[in-house]
N, C-alpha and C positions, 0 to 999 in steps of 0.2 A: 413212509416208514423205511427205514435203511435195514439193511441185513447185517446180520453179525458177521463180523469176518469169518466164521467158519464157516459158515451157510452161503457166503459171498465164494470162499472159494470153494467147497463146494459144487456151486453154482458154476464156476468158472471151468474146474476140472469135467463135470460132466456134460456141459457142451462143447467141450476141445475132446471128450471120448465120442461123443458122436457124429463131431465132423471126422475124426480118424475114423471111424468106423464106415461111414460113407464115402470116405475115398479110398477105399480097403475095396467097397465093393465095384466102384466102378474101375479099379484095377484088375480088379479079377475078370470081369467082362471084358477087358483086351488081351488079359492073357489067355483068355478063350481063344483070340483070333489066331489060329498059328501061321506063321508067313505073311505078317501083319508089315502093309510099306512103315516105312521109316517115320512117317507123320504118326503113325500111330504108338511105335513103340516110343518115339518122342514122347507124348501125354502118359504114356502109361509111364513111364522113367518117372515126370513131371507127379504124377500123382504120388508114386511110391514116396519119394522124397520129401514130398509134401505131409503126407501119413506119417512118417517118422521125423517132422521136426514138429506137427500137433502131437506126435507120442513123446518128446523131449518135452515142450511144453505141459504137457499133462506131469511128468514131471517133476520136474521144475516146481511147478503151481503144490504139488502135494509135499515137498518139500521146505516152502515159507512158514517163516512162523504164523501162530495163528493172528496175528494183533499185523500183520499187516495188510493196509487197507487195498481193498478191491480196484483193479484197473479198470474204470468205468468204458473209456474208448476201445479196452482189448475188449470189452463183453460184446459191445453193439457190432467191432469187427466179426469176430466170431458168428453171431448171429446173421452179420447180412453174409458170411462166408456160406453159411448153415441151409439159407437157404437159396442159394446159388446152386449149391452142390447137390438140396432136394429136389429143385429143378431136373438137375442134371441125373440123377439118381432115378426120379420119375417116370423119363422120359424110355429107360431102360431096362427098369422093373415090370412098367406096363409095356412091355413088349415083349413077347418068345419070340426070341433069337436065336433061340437053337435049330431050329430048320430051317435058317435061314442060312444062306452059301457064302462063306468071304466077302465075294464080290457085292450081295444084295444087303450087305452091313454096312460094307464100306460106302456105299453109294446112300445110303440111308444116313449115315453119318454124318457125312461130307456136305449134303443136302440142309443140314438141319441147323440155321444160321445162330440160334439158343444155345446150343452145345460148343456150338465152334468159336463163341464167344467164351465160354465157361474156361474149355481148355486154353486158351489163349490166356487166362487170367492165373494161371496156374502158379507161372513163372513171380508173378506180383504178390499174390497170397501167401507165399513161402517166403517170401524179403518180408511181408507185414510180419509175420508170427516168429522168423526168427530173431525180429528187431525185440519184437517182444519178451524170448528168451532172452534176448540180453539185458533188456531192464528190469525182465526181473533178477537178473542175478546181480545185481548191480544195488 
């Protein structure tokens, strides 16, 4: 059974606010790091930007009329973006980090071949979603 276009977008908008919402958070845990090397404040840049072309696309998306049909490939991006990032979200949440010293983050980080995958896909994720803002203005 197909969904109405409202409830399609809908749908759309509220998993492009939970991936901004999830890379919101793991921004915040680098700007935790202060004096963080340059690889780090890299992802954190990489994430910010990221956060604010999913808050363009959100949107974007709430701005369509309602009679246009749902972008089935953006939803399943989104989704496998969603959980990528609750991977990466997980792995950070379930761990207090705050007694932990710069140094024993950064080695803990660096260490952890999941993550360094994730960020590394940063730069790719943000070219998918703003191809996306553009068809949909299109």
């Amino acid at each position: 059974m197909a969904l109405d276009p409202i409830s399609a977008t809908a749908s759309v908008i509220t998993l492009l606010g939970a991936a901004g919402q999830t890379c919101k958070v793991l921004y915040n845990f680098f700007l935790d790091i202060a004096d963080a090397p340059s690889e780090i404040r890299d992802h954190s840049i990489r994430l910010e930007c990221l956060h604010r072309t999913l808050s363009t696309l959100v949107q974007v998306y709430s701005e369509l009329p309602e009679n246009v049909p749902t972008d089935a490939p953006l939803c399943s991006r989104i989704t496998e973006f969603m959980k990528e990032a609750e991977k990466a979200r997980d792995k950070f949440s379930g761990r207090d980090c705050s007694p932990l010293s710069i140094r024993e983050r950064l080695r803990w980080f660096s260490s952890d071949r999941q993550l360094r995958k994730f960020f590394t896909s940063l730069t790719q994720w943000d070219i998918i979603f703003t191809q996306a803002i553009l068809a949909a203005q299109t």
